[in-house]
C-alpha positions as CSV (number, residue, x, y, z in Angstrom):
1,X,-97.1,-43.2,26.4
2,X,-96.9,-43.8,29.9
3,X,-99.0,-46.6,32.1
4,X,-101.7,-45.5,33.6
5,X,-100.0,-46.6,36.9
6,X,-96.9,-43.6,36.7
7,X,-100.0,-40.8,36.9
8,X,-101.4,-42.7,40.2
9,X,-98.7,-43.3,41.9
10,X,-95.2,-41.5,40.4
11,X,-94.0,-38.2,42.3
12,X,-92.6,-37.0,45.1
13,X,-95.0,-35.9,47.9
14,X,-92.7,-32.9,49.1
15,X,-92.6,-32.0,45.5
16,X,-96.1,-32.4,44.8
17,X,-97.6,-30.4,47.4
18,X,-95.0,-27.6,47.1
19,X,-96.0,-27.3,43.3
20,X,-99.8,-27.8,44.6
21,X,-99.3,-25.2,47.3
22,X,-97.7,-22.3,44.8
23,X,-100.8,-23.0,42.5
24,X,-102.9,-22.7,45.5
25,X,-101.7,-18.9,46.6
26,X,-101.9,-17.5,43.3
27,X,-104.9,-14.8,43.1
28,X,-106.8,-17.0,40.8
29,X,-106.6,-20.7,39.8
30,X,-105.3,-20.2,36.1
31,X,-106.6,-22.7,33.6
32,X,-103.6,-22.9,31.6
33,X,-100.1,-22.7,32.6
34,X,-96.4,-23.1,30.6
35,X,-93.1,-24.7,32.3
36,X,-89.8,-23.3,31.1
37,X,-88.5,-26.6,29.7
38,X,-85.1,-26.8,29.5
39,X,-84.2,-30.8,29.5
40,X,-81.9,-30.6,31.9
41,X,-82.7,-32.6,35.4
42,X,-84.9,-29.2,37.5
43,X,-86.9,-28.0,34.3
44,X,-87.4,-31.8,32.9
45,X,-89.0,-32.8,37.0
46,X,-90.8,-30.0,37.5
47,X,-92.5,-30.9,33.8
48,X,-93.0,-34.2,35.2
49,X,-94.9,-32.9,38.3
50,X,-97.0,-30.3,36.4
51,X,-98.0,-32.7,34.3
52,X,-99.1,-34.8,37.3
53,X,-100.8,-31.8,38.8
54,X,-102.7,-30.6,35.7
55,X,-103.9,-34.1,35.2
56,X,-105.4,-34.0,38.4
57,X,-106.6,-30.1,38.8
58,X,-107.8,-30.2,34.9
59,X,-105.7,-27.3,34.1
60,X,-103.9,-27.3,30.5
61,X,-99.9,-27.3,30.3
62,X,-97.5,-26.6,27.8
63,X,-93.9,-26.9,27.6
64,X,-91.6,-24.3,26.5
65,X,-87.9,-24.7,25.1
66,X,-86.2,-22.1,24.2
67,X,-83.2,-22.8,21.8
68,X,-80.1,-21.2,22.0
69,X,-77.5,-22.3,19.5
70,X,-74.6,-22.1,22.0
71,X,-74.0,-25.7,22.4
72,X,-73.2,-27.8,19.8
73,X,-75.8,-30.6,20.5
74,X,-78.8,-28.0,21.1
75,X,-80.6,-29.5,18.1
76,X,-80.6,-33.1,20.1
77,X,-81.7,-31.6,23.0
78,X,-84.9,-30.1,21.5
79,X,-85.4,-33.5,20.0
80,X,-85.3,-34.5,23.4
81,X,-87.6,-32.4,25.3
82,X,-89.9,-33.2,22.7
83,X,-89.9,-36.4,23.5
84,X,-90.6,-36.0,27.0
85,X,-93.7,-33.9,26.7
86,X,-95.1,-36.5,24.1
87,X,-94.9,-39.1,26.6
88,X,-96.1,-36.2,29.4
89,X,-98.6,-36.0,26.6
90,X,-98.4,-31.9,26.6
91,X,-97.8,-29.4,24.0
92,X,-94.6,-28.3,23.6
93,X,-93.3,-25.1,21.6
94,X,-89.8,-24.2,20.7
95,X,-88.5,-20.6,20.0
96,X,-85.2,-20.1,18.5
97,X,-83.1,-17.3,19.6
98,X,-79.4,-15.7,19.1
99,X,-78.0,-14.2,22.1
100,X,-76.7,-10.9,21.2
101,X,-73.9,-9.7,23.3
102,X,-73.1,-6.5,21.7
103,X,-74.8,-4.8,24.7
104,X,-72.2,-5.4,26.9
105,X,-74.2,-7.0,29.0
106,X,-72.2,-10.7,29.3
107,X,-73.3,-13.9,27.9
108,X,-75.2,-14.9,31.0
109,X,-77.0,-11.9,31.1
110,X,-78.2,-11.8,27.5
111,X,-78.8,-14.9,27.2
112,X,-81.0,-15.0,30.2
113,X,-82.8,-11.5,28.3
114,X,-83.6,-13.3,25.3
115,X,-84.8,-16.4,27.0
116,X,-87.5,-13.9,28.9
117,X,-87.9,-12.8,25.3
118,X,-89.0,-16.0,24.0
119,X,-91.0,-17.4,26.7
120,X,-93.4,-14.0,26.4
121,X,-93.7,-15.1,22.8
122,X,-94.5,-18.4,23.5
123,X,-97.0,-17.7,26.6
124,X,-98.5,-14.8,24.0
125,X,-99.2,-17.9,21.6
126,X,-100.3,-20.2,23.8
127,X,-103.1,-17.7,25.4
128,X,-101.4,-18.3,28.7
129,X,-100.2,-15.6,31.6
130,X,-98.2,-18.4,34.1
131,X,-95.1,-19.6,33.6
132,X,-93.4,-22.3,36.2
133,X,-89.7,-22.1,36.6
134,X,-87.4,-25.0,38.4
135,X,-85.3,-23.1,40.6
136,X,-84.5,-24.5,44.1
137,X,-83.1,-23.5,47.1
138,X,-79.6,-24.6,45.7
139,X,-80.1,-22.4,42.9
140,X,-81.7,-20.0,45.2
141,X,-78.1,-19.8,47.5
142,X,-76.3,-19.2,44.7
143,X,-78.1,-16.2,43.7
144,X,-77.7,-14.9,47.4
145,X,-74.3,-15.8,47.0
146,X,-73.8,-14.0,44.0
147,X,-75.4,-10.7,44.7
148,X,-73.3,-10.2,48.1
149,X,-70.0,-10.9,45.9
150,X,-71.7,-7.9,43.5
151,X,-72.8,-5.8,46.5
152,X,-76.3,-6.2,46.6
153,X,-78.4,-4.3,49.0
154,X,-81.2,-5.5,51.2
155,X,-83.5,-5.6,48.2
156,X,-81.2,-7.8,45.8
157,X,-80.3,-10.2,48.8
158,X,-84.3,-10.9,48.3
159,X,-83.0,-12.9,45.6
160,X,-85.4,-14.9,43.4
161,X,-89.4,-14.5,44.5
162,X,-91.8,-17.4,44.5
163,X,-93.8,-15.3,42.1
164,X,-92.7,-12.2,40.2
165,X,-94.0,-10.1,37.5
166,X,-92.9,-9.1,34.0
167,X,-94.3,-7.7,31.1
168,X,-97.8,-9.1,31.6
169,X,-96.5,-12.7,33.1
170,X,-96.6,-14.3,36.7
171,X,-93.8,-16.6,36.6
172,X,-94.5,-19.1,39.4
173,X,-91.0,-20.9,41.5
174,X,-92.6,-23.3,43.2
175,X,-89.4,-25.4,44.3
176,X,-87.5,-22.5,46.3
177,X,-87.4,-24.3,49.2
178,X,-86.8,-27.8,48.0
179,X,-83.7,-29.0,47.8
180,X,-81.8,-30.1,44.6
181,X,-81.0,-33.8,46.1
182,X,-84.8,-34.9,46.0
183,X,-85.4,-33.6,42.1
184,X,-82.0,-35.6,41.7
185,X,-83.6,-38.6,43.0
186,X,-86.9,-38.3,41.4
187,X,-84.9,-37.7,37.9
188,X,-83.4,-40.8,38.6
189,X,-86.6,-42.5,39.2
190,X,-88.2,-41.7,36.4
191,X,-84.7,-42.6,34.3
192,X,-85.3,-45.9,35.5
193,X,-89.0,-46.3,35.2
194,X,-89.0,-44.8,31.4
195,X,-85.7,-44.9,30.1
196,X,-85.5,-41.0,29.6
197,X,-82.8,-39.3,31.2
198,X,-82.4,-35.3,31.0
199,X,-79.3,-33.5,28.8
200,X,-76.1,-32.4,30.7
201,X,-75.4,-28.5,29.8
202,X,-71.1,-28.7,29.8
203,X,-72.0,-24.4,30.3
204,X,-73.2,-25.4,34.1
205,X,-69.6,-26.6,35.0
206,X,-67.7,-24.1,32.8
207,X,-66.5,-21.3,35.1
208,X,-65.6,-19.3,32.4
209,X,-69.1,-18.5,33.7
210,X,-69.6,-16.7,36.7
211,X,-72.4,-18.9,38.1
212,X,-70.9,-21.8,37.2
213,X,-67.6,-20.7,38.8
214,X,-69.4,-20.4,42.2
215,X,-70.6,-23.4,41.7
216,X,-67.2,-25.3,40.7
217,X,-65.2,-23.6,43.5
218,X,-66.7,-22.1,45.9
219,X,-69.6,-24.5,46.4
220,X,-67.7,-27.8,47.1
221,X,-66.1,-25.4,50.2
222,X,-68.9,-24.4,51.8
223,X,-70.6,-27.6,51.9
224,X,-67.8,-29.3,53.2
225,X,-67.4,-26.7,56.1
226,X,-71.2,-25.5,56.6
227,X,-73.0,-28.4,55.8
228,X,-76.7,-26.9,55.2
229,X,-75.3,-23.3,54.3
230,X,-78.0,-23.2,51.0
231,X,-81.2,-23.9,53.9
232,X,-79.6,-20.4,56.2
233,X,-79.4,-18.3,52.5
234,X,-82.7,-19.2,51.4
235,X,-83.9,-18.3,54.8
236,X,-81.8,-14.9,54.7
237,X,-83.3,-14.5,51.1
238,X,-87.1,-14.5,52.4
239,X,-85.8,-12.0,55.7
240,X,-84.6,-9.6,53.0
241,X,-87.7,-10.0,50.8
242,X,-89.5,-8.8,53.9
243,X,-87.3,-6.1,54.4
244,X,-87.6,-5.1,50.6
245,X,-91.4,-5.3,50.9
246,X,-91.3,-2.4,53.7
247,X,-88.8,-0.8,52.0
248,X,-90.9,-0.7,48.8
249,X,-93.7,0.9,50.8
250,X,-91.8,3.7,52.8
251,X,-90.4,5.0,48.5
252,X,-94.4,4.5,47.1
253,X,-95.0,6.3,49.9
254,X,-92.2,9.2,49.3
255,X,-92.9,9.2,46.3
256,X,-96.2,9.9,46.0
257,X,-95.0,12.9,47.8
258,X,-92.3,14.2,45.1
259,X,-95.4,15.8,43.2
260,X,-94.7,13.0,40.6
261,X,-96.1,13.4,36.9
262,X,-98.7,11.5,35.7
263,X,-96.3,9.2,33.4
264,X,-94.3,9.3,37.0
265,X,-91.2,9.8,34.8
266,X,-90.6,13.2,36.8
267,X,-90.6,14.3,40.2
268,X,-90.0,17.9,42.0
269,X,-86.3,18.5,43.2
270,X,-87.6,21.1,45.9
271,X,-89.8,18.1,47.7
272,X,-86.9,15.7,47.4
273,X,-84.6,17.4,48.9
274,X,-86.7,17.4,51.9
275,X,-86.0,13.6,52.8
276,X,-83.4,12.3,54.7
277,X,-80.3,11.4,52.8
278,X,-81.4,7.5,53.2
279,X,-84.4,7.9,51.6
280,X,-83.4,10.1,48.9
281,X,-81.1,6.7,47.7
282,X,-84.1,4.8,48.8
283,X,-86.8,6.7,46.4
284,X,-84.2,7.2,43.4
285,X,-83.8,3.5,43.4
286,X,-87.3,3.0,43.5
287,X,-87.9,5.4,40.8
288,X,-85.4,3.9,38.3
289,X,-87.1,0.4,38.8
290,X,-90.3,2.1,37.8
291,X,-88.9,2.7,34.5
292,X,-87.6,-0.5,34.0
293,X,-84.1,0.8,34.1
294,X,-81.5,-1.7,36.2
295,X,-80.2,-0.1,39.4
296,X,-77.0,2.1,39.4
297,X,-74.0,1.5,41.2
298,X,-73.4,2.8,44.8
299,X,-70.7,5.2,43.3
300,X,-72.9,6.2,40.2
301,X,-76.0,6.6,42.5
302,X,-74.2,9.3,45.0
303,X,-73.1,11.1,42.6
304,X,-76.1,11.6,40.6
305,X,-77.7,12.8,44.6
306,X,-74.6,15.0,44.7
307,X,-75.4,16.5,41.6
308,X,-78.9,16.7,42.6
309,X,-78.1,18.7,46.0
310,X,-75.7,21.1,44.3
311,X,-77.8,21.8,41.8
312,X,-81.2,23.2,44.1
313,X,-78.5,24.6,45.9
314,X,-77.6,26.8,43.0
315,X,-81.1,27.4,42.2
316,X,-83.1,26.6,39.3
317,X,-81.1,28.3,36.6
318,X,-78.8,25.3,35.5
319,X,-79.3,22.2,33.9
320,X,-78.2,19.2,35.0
321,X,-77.9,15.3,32.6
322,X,-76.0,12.3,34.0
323,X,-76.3,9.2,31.8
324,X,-77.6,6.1,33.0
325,X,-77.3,3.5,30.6
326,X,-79.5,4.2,27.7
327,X,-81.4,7.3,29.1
328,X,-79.8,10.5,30.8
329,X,-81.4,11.7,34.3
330,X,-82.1,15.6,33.9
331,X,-83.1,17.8,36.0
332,X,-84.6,21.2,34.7
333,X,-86.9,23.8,36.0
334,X,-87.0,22.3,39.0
335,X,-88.2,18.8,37.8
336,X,-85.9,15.8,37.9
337,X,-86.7,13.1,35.1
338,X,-86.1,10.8,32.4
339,X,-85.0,11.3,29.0
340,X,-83.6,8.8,26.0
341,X,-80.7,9.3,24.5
342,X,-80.9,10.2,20.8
């Protein structure tokens, strides 16, 4: 258990207040809130600080781990986690999962699925709708980083948003403007002050991954030649969330106008056709996101709009089915929507 000294006077004050200020802008104070706990050094501070806020605010915190089984000392790292959120004192709940890659999806990728997975399982058990997450403006570079390499448009450079939405859950980010050197040096602190130390993922310098590549190669580059580079693409991340938020607004808006059905899974091919060829990408992207379905490539997406064109300019008599991952886009009748495939 730990002195009643470390909850008066641990924690850093830049870290404190940005945790304090994310809590502050949600709609409604929430009285209980979960922290993705990993172990390692961002997940195992930020627990630290929530646990320092709670005390103070009265609000109720639990940790949750989520165990993989891809490394070989997972089990002592659960130990471990548990072992900080008993001297935190704050529940802590661990889900086991196993990452299914047969989707084709990656490791990364399904792995980061089932994780989402488990936390909604946890936050469902707990009676709980927030979720804090340790990502930084490091991590928050990266991300930048990455979706330029992949060709991300305006809205994926957004990158990671301070609060975002998913099945039912606010997940709160509360350190994308902090940068990784101070949690560093607070994990340190508190190393020295209890004796607890957080666990070293060896998947975060394998660049067998593709985050972890970046951040092996390309990383050590940049700051060596643009010292302060992570600062400009966090900043160029919240420009483009801007950007997005407009953009969002102009496809609701065309949208609305498509004569949409009341599932919104269809729209009328005669009133699409009447945008501009920027926003006919614009409100098909906007479409597929309502549905849950990831985004198509640039290739895939004009040639679904070609199809699209051809077809109303044949008339009304032909059908039309390109297949998006699991669901086919039709268009019949005059009405463009979504169908599974069976």
């Amino acid at each position: 258990m730990l002195p009643l000294t470390f909850w008066q006077d641990f924690g850093s004050i830049p870290l404190r207040k940005a945790l304090a200020g994310a809590m502050a802008a949600l709609p409604q104070a929430p009285r209980r809130i979960g922290i993705a706990l990993s172990g390692g050094t961002d997940s195992a501070m930020l627990a630290v600080h929530a646990a320092l806020y709670a005390r103070r605010a009265g609000t109720e915190l639990h940790c949750f781990h989520v165990h993989h089984g891809l490394q070989a000392p997972a089990d002592g790292w659960q130990t471990h986690v548990h072992d900080l959120a008993q001297m935190l004192q704050v529940p802590c709940h661990t889900r086991f999962v196993r990452v299914d890659v047969s989707g084709g999806d990656g490791m990364e990728s399904a792995a980061r699925e089932m994780r989402y997975a488990a936390l909604l399982e946890l936050a469902q058990l707990a009676g709980l709708q927030h979720i804090l997450l340790a990502h930084h403006r490091n991590d928050q570079a990266e991300t930048v980083m990455l979706r330029l390499l992949r060709g991300a448009g305006p809205t994926g450079l957004a990158a990671m948003a301070p609060v975002k939405q998913r099945q039912g859950l606010s997940y709160v980010r509360p350190w994308l403007d902090i940068d990784r050197a101070l949690i560093v040096q607070q994990s340190e602190d508190f190393a020295g002050l209890t004796g607890w130390a957080p666990v070293n993922d060896p998947s975060n310098a394998d660049d067998q991954y593709t985050r972890a590549a970046l951040r092996e190669r390309l990383v050590p580059e940049l700051n060596e030649r643009w010292p302060g580079w992570q600062a400009m693409l966090a900043r160029h991340a919240r420009q483009s969330a801007q950007a997005a938020d407009v953009l969002h607004e102009v496809a609701e808006q065309d949208f609305a106008g498509l004569e949409p059905s009341d599932d919104r899974q269809s729209f009328s091919l005669a009133a699409w056709r009447k945008l501009s060829h920027a926003r006919q990408a614009l409100v098909l992207r906007y479409w597929l996101a309502q549905q849950s379905l990831r985004m198509p490539t640039e290739a895939r997406l004009h040639d679904t709009m070609r199809q699209l064109r051809g077809l109303h300019a044949l008339g009304y008599d032909r059908h039309m089915q390109v297949k998006h991952g699991q669901v086919w886009i039709r268009c019949a009748q005059g009405r463009v929507f979504i169908d599974p495939i069976r």
